[in-house]
N, C-alpha and C positions, 0 to 999 in steps of 0.2 A: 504493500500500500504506500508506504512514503517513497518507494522509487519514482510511483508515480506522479506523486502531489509536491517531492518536494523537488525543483528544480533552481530555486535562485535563493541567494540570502535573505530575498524580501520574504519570503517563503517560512521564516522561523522567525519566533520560535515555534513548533508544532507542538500544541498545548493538550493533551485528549485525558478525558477523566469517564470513567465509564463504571455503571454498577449491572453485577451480571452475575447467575449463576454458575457455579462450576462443581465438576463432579469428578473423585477422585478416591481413587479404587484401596480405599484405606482398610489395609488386615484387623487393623483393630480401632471400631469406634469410640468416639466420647461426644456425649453429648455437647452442642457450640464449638468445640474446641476440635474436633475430628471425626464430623461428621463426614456421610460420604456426596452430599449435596450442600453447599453453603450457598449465600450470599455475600460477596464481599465487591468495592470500592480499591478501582486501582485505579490509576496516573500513566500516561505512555507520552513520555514528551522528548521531542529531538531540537536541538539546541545548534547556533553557530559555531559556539566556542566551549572548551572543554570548561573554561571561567563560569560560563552560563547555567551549563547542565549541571555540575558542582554545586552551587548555588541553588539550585533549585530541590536537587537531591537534599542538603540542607535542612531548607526551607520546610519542605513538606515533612520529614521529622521531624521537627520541631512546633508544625501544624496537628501534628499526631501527640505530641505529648500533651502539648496546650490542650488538646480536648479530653486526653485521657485522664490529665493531672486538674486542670480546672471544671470539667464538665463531669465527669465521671468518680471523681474523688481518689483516682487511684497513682499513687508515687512510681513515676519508671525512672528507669536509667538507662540515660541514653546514649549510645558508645556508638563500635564498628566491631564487626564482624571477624576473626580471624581468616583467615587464605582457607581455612579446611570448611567453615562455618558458614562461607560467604557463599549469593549466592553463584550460580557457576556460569560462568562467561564474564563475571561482574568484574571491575578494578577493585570495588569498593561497595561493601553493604553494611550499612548502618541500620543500627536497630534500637530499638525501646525494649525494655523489659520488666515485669512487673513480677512481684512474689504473690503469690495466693497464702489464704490461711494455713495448708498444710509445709507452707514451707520451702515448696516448688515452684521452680521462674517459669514464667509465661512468656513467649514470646509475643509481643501485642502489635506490634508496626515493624515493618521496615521496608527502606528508602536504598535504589542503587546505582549508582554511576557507573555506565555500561561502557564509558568512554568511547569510541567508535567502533569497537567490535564487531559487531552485530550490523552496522552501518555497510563496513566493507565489506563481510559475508554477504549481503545481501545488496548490493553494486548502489545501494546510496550515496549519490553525490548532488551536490546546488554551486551552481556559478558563485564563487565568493565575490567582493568587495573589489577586489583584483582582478578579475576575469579572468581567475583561474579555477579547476574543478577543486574543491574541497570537499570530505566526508566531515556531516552532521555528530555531534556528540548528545548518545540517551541517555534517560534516563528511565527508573518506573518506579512505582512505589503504592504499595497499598496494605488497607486493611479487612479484617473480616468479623462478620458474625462472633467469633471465640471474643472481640468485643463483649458479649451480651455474656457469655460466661466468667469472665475474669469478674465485671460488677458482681456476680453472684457470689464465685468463691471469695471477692475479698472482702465484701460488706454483710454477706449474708450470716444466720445464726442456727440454732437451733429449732427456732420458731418459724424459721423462712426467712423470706426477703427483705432486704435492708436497702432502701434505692434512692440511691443520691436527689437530692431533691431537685436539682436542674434537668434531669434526665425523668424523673419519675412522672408518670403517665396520668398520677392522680397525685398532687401535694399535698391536698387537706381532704379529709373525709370527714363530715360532719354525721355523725349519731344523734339521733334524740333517743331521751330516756322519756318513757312514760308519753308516747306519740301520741296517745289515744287524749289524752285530756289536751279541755279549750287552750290555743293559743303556744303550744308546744312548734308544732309543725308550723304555726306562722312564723314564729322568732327562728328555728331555723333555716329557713327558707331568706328572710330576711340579710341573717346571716350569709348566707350564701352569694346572693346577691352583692355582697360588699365587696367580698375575698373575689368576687369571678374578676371585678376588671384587675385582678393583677397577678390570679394563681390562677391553677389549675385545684379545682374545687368539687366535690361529689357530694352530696346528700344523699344517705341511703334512707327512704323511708318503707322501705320494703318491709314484712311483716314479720321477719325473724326477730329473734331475742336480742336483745345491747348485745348478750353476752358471745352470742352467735357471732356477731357483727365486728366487735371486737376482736376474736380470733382469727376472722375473716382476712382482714385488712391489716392484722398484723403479719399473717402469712405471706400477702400480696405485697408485702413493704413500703406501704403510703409513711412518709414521713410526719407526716403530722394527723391525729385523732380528736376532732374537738365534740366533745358531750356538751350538750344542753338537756336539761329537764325545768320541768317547773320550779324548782328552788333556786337553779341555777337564774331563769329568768326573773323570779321573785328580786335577788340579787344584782341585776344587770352584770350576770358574769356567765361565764362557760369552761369547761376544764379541758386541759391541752394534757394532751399525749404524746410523748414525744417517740418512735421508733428506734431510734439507734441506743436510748440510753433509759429507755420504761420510765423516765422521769413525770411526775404529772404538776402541772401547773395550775394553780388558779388562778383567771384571767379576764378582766373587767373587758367588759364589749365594747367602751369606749374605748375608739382607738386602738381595735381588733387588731384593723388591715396592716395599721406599723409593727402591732408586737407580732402577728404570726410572718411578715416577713423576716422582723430579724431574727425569728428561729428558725424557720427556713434557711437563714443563711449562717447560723451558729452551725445547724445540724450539717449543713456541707462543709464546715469547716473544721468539725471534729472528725468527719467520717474521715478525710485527708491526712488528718493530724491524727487520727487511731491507725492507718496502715501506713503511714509512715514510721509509727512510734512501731508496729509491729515490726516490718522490715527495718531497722537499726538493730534491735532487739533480738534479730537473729538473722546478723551481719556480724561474722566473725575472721578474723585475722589468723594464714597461719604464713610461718617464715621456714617452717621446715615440712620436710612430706610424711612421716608419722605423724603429728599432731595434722597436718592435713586432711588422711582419710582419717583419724578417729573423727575430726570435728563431720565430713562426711559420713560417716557411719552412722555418727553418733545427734547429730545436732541436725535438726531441717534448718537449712535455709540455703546462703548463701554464704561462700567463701572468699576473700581477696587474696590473693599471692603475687607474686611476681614470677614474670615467663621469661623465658629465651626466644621466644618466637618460633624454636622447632614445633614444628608438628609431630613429630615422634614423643615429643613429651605429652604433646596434646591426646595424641589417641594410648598413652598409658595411663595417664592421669583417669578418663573414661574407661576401658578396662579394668582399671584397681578401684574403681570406687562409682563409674556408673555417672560422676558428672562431667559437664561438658563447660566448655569456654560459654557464654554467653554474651559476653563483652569486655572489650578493651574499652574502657570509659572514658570519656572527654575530658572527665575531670577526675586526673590523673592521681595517686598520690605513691610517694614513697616508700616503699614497705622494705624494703632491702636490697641489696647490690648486686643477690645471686636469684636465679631460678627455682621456685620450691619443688620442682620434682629432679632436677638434673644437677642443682649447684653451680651450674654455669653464669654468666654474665646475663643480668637481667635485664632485658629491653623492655616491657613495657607491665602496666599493672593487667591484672584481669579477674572480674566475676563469674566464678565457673557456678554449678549446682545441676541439680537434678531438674528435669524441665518434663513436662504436658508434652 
């Protein structure tokens, strides 16, 4: 296709973003995460200059985290790919990675600079600036549905779902207690009416039990639960529920719409600041390779050491202990001078672990 279309420098940058099913003949399913039909959001862009497409590969990681890390509440780290990890034809794959509750990194995004590879296999070239032939530099990058699983294992509880309040499909669910008597179901309705022009708001007056209702929706992981009954409207008040922390609130209906946005926005701020407190928390340091695999054997999460950049350390390290590189991090830090599986001179840091 771009042999055809792209013939001159005015011709780029070639920008394509596409959402599309794919199907992939996976031995062993998981639900979101390794399904054998997804949905996923990729990126196919060809660029003038290798400056460009670099930039853009960038760019659109760091598009990926912004919505993983601010929309979704969940902490990645964002790095590059080893030569063994990357993916294959690529110069360079950058990636995001996120830890679930059990321990385990998810791969959730990544972004790759195909350089012109792929350009010159397949005879793309555009009249450059110069009026000479130059080949285009790609790029691609995308994400998928395992999205919609990562929220689940990293917010979710015992009770069910925990869903970021930016992202959640219902933010407030209003309960009335005691629906049946005058004037119940008008003050909630009311109510409702407030919250819509600036949440996403449900009233359930359906004829099951509070208690029914409550279990309901705590399941479903609405972030906020507001009870009205007749006392409550006796008092011009209402009680707040909060999801991620079973906190209950009493809360004057004056000046509803401010207080349940600012819990709305405490509660995405703790779900952040809870998986991030989790991943610190089991983010462990090793400088030598026995305390290495005990901390894998022994510890979920994730590990920092320092590499040589051989890949034969890479595929002994996964052999003896089952984790893999996950990323070289951008934001590098010093751990020591040698390799922790070989003792050689260490080139760069890396987050290895067990991974989905």
């Amino acid at each position: 296709h771009y042999a055809h279309v792209i013939k001159s420098y005015r011709d780029l940058p070639k920008l394509y973003n596409q959402w599309c099913s794919v199907v992939r003949w996976e031995k062993t399913t998981r639900p979101f995460l390794r399904s054998m039909e997804f949905l996923w959001q990729e990126g196919h862009t060809m660029h003038e200059t290798a400056e460009e497409a670099i930039a853009e590969t960038e760019q659109m990681l760091n598009i990926y985290a912004d919505v993983c890390e601010k929309n979704f509440a969940i902490p990645m780290i964002k790095g590059q790919k080893t030569e063994k990890e990357k993916f294959a034809g690529a110069e360079a794959t950058y990636t995001i990675e996120a830890m679930m509750h059990d321990g385990k990194a998810l791969q959730s995004g990544t972004s790759h600079f195909f350089g012109d590879g792929f350009a010159k296999a397949f005879d793309v070239q555009f009249t450059g600036r110069d009026n000479q032939l130059h080949t285009p530099f790609e790029t691609s990058w995308g994400v998928s549905t395992r999205l919609i699983g990562a929220i689940i294992m990293t917010h979710g509880d015992n009770n069910g779902l925990v869903l970021p309040p930016d992202v959640a499909p219902i933010q407030v669910v209003i309960v009335p207690a005691q629906q049946h008597k005058e004037g119940v179901l008008e003050a909630a309705n009311a109510v409702k009416d407030r919250l819509a022009k600036f949440c996403r708001v449900k009233l359930d007056d359906s004829e099951q039990t509070p208690g029914w209702k409550f279990a309901e929706y705590e399941m479903k992981g609405i972030p906020v639960r507001l009870e009205i009954g007749p006392k409550d409207i006796e008092n011009n008040s209402c009680v707040l529920v909060r999801r991620d922390t079973g906190e209950k609130i009493s809360a004057s209906l004056d000046g509803i719409e401010e207080t349940i946005a600012k819990l709305l926005e405490d509660i995405q701020n703790n779900l952040f600041n809870k998986a991030l407190g989790h991943r610190n928390e089991h983010t462990y340091t090793a400088t030598d390779y026995d305390s290495f695999k005990e901390i894998v054997e022994t510890k979920p999460g994730f590990v920092k050491s320092m590499w040589c950049g051989d890949e034969a350390c890479e595929n002994k390290i996964k052999e003896d202990t089952g984790a893999t590189a996950r990323c070289m991090p951008f934001e590098q830090e010093n751990l020591g001078e040698t390799c922790v599986c070989c003792g050689k001179k260490a080139k760069t840091m890396v987050y290895w672990g067990r991974a989905y």
